[in-house]
PDB file of N, H, CA, C and O in Angstrom:
ATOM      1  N   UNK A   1     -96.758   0.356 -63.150  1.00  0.00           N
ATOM      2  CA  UNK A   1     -95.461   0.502 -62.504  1.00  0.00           C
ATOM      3  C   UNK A   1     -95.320  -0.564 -61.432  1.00  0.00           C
ATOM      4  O   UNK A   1     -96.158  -0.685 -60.538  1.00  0.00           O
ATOM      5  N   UNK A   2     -94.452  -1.186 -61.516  1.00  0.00           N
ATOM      6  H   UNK A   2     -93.772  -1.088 -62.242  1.00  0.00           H
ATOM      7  CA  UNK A   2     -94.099  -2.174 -60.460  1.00  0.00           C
ATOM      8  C   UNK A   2     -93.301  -1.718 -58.864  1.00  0.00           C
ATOM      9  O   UNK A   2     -92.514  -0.805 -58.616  1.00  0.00           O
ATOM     10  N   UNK A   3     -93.693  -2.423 -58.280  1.00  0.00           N
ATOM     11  H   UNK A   3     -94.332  -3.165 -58.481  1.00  0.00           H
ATOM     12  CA  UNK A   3     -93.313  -2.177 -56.235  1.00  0.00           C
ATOM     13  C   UNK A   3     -92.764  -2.371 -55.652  1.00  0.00           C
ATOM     14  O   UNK A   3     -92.641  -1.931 -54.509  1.00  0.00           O
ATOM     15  N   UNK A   4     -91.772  -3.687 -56.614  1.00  0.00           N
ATOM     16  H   UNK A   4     -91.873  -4.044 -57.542  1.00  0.00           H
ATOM     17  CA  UNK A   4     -90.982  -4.676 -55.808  1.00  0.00           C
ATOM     18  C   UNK A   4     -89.689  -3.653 -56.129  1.00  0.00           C
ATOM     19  O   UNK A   4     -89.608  -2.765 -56.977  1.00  0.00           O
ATOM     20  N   UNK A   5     -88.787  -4.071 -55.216  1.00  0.00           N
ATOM     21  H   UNK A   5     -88.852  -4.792 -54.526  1.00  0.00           H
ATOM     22  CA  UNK A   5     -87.715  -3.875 -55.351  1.00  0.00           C
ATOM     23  C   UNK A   5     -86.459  -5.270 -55.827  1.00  0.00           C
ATOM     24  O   UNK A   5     -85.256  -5.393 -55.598  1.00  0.00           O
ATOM     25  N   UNK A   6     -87.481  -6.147 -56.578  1.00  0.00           N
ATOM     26  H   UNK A   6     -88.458  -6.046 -56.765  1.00  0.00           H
ATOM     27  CA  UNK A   6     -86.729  -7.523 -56.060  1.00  0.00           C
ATOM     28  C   UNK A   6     -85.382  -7.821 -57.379  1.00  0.00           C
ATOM     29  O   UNK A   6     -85.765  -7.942 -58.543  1.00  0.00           O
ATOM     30  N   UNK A   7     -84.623  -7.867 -57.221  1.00  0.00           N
ATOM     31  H   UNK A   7     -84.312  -7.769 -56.275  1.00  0.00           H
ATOM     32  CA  UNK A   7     -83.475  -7.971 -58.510  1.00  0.00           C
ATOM     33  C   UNK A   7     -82.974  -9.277 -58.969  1.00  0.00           C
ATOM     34  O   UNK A   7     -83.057 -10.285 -58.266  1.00  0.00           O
ATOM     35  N   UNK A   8     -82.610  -9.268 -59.793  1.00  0.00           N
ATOM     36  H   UNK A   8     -82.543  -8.449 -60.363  1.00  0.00           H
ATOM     37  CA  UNK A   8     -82.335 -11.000 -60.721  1.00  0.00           C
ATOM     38  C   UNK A   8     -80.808 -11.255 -60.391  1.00  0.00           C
ATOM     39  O   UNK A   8     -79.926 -10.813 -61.127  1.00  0.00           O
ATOM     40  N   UNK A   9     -80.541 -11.978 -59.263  1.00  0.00           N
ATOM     41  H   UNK A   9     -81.257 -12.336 -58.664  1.00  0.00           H
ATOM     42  CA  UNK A   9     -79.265 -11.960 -59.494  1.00  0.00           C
ATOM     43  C   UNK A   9     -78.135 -13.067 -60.493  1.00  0.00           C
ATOM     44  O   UNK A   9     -77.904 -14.271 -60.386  1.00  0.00           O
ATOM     45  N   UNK A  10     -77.802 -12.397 -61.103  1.00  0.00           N
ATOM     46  H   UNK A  10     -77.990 -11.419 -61.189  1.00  0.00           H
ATOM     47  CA  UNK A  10     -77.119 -13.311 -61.810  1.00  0.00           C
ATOM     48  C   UNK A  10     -76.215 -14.654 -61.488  1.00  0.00           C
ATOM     49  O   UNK A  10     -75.346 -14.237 -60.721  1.00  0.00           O
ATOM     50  N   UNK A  11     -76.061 -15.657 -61.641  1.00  0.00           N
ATOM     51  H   UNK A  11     -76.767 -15.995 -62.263  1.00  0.00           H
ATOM     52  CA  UNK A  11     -75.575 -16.558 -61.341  1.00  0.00           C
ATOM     53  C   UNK A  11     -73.930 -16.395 -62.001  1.00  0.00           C
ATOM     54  O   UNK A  11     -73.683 -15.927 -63.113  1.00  0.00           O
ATOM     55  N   UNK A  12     -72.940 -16.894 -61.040  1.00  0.00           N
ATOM     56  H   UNK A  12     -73.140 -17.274 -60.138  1.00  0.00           H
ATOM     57  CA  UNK A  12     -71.527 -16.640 -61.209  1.00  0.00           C
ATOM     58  C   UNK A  12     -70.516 -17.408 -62.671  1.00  0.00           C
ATOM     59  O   UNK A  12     -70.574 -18.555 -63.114  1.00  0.00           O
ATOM     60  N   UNK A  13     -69.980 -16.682 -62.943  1.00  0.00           N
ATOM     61  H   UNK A  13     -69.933 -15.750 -62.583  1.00  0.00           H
ATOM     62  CA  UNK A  13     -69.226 -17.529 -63.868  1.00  0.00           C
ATOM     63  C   UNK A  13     -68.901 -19.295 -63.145  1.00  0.00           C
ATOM     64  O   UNK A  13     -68.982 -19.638 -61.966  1.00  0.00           O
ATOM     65  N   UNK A  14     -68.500 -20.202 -64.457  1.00  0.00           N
ATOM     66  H   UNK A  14     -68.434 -19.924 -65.415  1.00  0.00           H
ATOM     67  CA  UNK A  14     -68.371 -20.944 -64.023  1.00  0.00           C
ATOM     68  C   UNK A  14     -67.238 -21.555 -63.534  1.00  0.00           C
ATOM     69  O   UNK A  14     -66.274 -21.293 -64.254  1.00  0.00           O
ATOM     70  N   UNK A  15     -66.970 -22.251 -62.620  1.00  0.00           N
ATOM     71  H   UNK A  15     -67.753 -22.464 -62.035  1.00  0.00           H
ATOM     72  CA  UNK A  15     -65.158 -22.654 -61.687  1.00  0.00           C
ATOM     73  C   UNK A  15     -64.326 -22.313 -62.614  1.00  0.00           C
ATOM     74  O   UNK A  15     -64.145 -22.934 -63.661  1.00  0.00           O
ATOM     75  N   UNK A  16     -63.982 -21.682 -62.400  1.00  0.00           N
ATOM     76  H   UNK A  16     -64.128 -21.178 -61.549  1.00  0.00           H
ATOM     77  CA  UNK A  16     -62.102 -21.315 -63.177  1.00  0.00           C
ATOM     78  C   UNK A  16     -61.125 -22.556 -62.027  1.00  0.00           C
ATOM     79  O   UNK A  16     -61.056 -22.678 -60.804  1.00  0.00           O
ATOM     80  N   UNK A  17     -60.523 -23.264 -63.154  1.00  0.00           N
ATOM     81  H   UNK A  17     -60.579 -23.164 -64.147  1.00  0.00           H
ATOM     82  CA  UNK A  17     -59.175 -24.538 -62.189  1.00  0.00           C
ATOM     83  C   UNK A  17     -58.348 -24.058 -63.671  1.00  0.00           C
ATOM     84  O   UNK A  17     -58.576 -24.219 -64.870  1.00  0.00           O
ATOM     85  N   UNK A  18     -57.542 -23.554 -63.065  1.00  0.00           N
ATOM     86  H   UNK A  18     -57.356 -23.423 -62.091  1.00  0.00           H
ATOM     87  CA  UNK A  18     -56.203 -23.392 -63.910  1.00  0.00           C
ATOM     88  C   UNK A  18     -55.146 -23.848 -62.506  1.00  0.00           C
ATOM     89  O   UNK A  18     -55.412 -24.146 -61.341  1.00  0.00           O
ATOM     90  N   UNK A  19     -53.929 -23.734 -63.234  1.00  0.00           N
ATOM     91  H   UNK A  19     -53.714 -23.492 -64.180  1.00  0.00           H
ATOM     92  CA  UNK A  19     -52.888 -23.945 -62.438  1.00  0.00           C
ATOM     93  C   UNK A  19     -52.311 -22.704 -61.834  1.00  0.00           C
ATOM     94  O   UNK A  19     -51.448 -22.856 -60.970  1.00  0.00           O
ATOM     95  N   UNK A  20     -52.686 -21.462 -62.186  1.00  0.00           N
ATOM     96  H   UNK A  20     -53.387 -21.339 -62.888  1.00  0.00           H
ATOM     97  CA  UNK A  20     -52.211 -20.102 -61.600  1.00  0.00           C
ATOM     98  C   UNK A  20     -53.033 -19.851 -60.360  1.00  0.00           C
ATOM     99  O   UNK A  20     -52.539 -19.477 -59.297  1.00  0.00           O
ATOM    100  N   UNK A  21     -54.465 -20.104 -60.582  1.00  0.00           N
ATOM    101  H   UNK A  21     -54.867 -20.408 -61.446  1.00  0.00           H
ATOM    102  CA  UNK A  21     -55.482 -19.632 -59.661  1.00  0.00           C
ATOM    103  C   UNK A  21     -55.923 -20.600 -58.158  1.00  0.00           C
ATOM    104  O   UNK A  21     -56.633 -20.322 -57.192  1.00  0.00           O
ATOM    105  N   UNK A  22     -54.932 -22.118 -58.616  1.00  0.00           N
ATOM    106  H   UNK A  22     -54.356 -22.344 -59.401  1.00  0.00           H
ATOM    107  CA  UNK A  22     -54.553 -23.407 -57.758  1.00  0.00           C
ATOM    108  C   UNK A  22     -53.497 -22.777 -56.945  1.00  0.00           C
ATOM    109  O   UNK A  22     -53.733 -22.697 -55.739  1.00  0.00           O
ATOM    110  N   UNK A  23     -52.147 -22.223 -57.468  1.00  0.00           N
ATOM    111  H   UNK A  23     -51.955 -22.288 -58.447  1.00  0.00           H
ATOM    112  CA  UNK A  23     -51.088 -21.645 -56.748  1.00  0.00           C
ATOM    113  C   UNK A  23     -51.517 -20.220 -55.992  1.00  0.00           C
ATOM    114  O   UNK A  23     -50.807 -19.562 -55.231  1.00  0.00           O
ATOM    115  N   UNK A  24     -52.649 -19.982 -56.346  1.00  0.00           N
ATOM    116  H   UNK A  24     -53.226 -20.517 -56.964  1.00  0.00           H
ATOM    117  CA  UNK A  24     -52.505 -18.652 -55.738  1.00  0.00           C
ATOM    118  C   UNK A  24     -53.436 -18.888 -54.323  1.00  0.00           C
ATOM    119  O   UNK A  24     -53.149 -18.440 -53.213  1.00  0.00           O
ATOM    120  N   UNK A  25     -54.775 -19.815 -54.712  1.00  0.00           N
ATOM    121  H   UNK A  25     -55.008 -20.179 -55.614  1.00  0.00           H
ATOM    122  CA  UNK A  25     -55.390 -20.558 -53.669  1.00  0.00           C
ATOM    123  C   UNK A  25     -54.202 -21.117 -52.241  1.00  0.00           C
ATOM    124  O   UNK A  25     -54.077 -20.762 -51.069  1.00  0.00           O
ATOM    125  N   UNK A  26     -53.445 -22.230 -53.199  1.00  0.00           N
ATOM    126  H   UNK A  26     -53.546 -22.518 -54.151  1.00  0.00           H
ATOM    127  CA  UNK A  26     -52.615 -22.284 -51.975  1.00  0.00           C
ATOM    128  C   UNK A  26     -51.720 -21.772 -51.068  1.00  0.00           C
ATOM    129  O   UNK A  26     -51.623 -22.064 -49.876  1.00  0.00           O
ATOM    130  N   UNK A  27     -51.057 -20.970 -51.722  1.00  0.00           N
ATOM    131  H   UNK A  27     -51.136 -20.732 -52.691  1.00  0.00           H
ATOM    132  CA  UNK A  27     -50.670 -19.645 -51.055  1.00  0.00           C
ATOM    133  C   UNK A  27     -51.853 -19.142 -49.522  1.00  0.00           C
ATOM    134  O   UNK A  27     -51.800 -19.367 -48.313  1.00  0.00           O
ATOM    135  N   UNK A  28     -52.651 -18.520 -50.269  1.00  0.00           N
ATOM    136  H   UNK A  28     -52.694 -18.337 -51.251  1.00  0.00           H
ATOM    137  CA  UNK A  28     -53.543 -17.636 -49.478  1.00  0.00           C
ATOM    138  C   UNK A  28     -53.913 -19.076 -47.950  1.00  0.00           C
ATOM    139  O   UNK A  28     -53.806 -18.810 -46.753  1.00  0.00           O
ATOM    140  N   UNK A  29     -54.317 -20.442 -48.504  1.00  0.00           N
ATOM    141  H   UNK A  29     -54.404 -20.657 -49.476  1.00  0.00           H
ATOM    142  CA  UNK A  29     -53.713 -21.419 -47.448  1.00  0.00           C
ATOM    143  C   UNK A  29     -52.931 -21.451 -46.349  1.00  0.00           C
ATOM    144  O   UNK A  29     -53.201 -21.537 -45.151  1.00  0.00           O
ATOM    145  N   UNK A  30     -51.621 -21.343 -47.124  1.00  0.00           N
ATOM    146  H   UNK A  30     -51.402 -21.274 -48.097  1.00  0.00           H
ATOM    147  CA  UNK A  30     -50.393 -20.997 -46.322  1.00  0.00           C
ATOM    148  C   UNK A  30     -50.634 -20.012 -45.533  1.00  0.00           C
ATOM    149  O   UNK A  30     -50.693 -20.122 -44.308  1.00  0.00           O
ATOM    150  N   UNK A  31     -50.767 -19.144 -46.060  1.00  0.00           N
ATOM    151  H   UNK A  31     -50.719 -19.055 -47.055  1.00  0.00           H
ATOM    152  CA  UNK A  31     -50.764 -17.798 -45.263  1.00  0.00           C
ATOM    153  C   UNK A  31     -51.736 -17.758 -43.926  1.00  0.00           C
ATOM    154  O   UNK A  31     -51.439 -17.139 -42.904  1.00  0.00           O
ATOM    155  N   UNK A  32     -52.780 -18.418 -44.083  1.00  0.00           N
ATOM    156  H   UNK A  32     -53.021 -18.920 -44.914  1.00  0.00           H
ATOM    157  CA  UNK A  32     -53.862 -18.337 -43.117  1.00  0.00           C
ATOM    158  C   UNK A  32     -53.672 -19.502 -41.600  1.00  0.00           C
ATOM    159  O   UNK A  32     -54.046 -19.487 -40.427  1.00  0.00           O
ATOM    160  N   UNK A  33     -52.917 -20.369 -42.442  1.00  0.00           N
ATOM    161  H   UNK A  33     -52.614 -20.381 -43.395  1.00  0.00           H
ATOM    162  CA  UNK A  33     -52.078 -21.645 -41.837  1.00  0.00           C
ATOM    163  C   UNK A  33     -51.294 -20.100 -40.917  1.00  0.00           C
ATOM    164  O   UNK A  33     -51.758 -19.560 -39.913  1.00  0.00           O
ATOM    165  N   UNK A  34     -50.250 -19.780 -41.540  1.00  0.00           N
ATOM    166  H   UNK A  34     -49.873 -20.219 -42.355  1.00  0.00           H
ATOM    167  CA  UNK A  34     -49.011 -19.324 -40.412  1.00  0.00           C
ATOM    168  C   UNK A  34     -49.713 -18.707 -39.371  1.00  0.00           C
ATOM    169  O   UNK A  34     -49.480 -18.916 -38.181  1.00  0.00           O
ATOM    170  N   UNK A  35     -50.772 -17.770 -39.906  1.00  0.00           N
ATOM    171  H   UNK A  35     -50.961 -17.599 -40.873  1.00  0.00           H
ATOM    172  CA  UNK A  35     -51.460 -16.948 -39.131  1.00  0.00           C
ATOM    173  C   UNK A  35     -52.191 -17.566 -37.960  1.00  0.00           C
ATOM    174  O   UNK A  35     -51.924 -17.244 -36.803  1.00  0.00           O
ATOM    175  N   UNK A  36     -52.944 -18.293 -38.215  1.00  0.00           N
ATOM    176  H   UNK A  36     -53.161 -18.555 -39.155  1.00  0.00           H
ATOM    177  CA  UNK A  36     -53.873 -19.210 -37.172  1.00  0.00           C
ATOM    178  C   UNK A  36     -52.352 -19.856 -36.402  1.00  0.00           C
ATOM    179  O   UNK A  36     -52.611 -20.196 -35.248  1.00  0.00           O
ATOM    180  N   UNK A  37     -51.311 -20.023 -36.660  1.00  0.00           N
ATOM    181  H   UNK A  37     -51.101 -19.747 -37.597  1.00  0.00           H
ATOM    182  CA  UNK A  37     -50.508 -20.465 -35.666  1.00  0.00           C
ATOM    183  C   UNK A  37     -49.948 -19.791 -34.608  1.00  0.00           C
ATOM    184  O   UNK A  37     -49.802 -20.079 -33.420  1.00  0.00           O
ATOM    185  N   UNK A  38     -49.659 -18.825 -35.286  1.00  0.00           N
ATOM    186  H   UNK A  38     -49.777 -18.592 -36.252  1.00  0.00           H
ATOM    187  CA  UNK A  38     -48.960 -17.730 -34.740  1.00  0.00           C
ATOM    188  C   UNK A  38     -50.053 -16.955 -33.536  1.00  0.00           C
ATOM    189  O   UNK A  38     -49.606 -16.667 -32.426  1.00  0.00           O
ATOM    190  N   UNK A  39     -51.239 -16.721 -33.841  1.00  0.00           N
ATOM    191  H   UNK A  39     -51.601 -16.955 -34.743  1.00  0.00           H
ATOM    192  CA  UNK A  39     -52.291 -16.816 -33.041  1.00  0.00           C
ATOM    193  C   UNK A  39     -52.702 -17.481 -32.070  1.00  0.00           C
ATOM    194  O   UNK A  39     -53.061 -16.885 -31.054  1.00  0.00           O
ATOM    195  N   UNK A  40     -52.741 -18.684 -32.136  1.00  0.00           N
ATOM    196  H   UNK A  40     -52.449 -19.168 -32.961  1.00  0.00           H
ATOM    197  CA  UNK A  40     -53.204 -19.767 -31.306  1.00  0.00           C
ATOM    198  C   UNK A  40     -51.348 -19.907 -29.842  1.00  0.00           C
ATOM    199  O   UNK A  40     -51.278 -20.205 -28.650  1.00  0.00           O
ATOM    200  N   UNK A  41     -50.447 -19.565 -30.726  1.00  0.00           N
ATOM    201  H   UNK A  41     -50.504 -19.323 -31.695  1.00  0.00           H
ATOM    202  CA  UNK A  41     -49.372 -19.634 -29.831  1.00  0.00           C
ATOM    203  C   UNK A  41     -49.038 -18.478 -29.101  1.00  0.00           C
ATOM    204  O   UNK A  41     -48.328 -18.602 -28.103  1.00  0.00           O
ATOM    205  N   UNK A  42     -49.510 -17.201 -29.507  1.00  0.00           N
ATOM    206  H   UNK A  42     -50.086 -17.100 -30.318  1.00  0.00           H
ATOM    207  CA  UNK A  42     -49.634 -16.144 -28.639  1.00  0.00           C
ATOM    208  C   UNK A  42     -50.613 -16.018 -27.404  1.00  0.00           C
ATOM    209  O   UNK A  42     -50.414 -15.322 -26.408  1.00  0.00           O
ATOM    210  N   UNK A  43     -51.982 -17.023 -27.717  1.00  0.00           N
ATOM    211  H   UNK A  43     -52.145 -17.589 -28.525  1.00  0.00           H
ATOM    212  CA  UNK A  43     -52.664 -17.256 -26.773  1.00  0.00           C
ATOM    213  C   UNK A  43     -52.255 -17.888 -25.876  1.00  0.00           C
ATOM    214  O   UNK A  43     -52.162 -17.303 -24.797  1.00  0.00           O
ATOM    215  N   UNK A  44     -51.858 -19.297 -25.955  1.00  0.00           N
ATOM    216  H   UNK A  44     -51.933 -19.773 -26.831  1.00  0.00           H
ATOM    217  CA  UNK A  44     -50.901 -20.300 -25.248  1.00  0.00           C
ATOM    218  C   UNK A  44     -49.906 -19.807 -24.503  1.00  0.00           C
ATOM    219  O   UNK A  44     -49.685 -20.347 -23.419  1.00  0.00           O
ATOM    220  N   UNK A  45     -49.494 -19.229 -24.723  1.00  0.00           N
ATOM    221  H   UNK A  45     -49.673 -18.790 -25.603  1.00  0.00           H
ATOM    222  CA  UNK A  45     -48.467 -18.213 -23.943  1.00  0.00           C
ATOM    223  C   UNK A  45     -48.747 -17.454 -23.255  1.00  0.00           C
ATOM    224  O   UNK A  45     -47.879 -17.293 -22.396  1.00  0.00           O
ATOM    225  N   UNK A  46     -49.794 -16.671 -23.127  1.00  0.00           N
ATOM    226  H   UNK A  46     -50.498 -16.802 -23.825  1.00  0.00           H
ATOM    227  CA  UNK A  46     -50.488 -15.835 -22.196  1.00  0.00           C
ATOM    228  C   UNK A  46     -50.777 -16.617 -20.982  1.00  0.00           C
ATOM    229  O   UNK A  46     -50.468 -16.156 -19.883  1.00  0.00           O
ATOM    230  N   UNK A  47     -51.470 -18.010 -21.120  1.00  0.00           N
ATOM    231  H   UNK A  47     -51.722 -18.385 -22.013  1.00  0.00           H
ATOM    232  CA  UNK A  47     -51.998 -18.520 -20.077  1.00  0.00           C
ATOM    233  C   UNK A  47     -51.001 -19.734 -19.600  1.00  0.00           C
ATOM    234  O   UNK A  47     -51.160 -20.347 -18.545  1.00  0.00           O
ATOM    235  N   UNK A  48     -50.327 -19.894 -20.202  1.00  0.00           N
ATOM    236  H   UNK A  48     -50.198 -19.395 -21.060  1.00  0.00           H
ATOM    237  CA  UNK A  48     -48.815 -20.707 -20.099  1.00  0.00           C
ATOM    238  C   UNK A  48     -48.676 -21.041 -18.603  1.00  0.00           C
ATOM    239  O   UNK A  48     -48.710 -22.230 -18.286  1.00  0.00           O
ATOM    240  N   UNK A  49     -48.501 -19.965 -17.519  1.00  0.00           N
ATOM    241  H   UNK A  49     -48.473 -18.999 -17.776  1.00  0.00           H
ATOM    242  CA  UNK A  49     -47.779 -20.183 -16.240  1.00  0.00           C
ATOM    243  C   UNK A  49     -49.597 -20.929 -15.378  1.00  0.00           C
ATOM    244  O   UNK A  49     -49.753 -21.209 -14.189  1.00  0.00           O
ATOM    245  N   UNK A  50     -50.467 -21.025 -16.313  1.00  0.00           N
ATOM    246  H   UNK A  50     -50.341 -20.798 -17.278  1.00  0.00           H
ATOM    247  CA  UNK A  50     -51.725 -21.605 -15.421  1.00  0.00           C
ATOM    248  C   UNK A  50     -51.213 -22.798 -15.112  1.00  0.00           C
ATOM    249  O   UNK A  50     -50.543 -23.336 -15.994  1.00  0.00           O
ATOM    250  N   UNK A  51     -51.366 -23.440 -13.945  1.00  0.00           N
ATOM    251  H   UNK A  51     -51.910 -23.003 -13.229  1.00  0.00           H
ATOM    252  CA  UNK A  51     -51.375 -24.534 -13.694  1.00  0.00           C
ATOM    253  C   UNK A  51     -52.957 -24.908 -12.819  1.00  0.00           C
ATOM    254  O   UNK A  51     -53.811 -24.172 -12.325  1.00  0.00           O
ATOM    255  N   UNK A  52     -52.836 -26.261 -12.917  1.00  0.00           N
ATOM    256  H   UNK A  52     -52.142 -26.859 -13.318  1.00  0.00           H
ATOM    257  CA  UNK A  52     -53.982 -26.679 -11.954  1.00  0.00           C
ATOM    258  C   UNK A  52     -53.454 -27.647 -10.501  1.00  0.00           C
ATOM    259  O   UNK A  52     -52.240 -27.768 -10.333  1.00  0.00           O
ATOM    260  N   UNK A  53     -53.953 -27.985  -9.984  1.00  0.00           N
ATOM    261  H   UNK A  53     -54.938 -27.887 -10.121  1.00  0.00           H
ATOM    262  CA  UNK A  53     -53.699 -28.439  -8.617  1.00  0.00           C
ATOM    263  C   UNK A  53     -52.443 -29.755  -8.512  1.00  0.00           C
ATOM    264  O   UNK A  53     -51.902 -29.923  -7.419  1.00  0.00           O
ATOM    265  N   UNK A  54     -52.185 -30.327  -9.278  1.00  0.00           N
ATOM    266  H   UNK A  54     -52.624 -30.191 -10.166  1.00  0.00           H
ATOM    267  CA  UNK A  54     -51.344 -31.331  -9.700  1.00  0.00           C
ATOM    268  C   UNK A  54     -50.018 -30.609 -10.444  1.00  0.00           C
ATOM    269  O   UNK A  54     -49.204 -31.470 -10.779  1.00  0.00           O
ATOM    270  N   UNK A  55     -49.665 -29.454 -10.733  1.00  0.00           N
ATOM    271  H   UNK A  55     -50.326 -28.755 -10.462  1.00  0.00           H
ATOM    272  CA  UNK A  55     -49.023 -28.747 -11.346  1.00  0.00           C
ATOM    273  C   UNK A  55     -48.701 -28.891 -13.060  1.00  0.00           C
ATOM    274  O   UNK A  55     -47.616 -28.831 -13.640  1.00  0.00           O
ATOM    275  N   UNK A  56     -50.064 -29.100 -13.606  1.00  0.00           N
ATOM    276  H   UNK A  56     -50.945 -29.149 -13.136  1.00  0.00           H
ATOM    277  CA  UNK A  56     -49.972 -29.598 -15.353  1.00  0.00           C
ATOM    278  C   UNK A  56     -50.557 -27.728 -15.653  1.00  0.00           C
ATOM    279  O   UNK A  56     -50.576 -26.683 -15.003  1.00  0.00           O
ATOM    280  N   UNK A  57     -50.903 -28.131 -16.841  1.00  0.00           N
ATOM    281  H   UNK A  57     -50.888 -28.980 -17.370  1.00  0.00           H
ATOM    282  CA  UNK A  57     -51.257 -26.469 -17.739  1.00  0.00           C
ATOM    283  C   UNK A  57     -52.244 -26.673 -17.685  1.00  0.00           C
ATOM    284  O   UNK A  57     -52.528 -27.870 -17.636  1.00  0.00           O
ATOM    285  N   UNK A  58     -53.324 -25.718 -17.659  1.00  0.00           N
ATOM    286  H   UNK A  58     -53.093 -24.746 -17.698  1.00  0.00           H
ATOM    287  CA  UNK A  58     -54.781 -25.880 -17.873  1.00  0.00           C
ATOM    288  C   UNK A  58     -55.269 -25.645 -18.999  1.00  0.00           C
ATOM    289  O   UNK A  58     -56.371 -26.088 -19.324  1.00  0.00           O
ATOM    290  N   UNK A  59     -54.451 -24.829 -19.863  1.00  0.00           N
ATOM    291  H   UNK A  59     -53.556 -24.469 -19.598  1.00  0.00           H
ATOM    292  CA  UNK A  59     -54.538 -24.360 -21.090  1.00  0.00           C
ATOM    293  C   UNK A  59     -53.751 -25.505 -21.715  1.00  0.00           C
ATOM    294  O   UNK A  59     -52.768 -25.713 -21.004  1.00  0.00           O
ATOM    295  N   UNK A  60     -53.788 -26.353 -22.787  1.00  0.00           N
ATOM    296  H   UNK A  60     -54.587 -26.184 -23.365  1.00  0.00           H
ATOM    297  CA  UNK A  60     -53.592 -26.732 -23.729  1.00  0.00           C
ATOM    298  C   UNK A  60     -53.628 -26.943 -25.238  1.00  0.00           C
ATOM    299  O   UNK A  60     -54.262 -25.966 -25.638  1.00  0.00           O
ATOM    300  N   UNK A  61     -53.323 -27.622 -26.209  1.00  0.00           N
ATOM    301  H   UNK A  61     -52.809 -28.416 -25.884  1.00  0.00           H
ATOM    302  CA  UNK A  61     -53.419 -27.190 -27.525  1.00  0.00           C
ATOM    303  C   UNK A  61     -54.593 -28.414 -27.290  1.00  0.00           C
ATOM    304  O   UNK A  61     -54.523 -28.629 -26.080  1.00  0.00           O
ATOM    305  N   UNK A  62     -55.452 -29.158 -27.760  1.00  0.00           N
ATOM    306  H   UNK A  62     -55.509 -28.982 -28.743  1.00  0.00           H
ATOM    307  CA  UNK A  62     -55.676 -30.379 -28.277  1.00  0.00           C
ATOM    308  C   UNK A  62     -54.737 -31.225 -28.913  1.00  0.00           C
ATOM    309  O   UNK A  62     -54.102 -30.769 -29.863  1.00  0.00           O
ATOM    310  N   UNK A  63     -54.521 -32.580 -28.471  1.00  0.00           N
ATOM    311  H   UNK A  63     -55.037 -32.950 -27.699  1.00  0.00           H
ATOM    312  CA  UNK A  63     -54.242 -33.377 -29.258  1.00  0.00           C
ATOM    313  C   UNK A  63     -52.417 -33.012 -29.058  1.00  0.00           C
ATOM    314  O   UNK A  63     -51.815 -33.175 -30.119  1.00  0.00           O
ATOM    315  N   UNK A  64     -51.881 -32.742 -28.350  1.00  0.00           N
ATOM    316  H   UNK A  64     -52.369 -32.610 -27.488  1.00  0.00           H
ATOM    317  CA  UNK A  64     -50.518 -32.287 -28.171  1.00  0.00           C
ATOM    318  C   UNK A  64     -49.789 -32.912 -27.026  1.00  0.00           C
ATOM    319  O   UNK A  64     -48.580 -33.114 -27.149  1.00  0.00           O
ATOM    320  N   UNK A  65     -50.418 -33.242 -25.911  1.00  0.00           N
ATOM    321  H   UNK A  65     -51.400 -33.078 -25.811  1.00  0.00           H
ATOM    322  CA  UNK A  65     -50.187 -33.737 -24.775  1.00  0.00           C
ATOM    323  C   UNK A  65     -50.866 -35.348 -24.495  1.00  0.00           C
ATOM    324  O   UNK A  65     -51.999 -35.592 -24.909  1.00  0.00           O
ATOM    325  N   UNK A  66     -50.264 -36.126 -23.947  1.00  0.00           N
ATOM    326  H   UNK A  66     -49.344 -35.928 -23.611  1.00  0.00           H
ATOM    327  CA  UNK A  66     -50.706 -37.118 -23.223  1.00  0.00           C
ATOM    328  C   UNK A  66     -52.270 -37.201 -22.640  1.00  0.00           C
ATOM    329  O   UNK A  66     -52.347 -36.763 -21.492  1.00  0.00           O
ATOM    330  N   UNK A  67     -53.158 -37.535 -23.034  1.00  0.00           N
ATOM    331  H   UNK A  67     -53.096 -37.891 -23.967  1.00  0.00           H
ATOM    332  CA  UNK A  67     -54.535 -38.018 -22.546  1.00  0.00           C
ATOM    333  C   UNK A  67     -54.301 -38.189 -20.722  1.00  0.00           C
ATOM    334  O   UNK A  67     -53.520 -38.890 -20.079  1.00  0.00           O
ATOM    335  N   UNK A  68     -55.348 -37.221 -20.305  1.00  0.00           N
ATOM    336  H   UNK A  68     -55.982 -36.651 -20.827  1.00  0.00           H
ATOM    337  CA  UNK A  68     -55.482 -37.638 -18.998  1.00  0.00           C
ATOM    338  C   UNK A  68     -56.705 -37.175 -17.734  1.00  0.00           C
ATOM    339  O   UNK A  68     -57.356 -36.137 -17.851  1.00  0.00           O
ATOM    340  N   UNK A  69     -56.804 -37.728 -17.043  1.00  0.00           N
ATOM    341  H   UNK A  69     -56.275 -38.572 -16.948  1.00  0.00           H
ATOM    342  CA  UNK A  69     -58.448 -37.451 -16.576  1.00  0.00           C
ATOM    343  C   UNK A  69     -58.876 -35.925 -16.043  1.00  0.00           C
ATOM    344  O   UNK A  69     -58.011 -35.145 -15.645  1.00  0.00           O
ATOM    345  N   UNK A  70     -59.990 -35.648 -16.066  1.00  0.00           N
ATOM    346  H   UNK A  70     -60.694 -36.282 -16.389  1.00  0.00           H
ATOM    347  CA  UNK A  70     -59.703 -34.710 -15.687  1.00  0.00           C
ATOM    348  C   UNK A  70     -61.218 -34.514 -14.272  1.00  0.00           C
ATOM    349  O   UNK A  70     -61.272 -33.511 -13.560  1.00  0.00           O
TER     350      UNK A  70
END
């Protein structure tokens, strides 16, 4: 009688690329896109009225604003 508990796992079918399962991929994209926006701008908004000593935002997006020292 054997001790292991160890199991064979099977290896997955192989890539399905159709054009249904491409549209449905991108979709689910989209969707994660709006979401992460909609997210990231509810945060931004919370901390919105921060300013720092010069009166700029302390909170920013990356890459949205003018480069400047800090």
């Amino acid at each position: 009688m054997k001790q292991d508990t160890v199991i064979e796992i099977k290896k997955p079918e192989t890539f399905i690329d159709d054009p249904i399962t491409e549209l449905i991929r991108q979709g689910a994209r989209d969707i994660l896109f709006k979401a992460l926006e909609i997210e990231i701008n509810g945060f931004l908004s919370l901390y919105a009225d921060l300013k720092d000593d010069q009166g700029r935002k302390r909170i920013t997006r990356n890459g949205y604003l003018p480069k400047r020292d800090i």
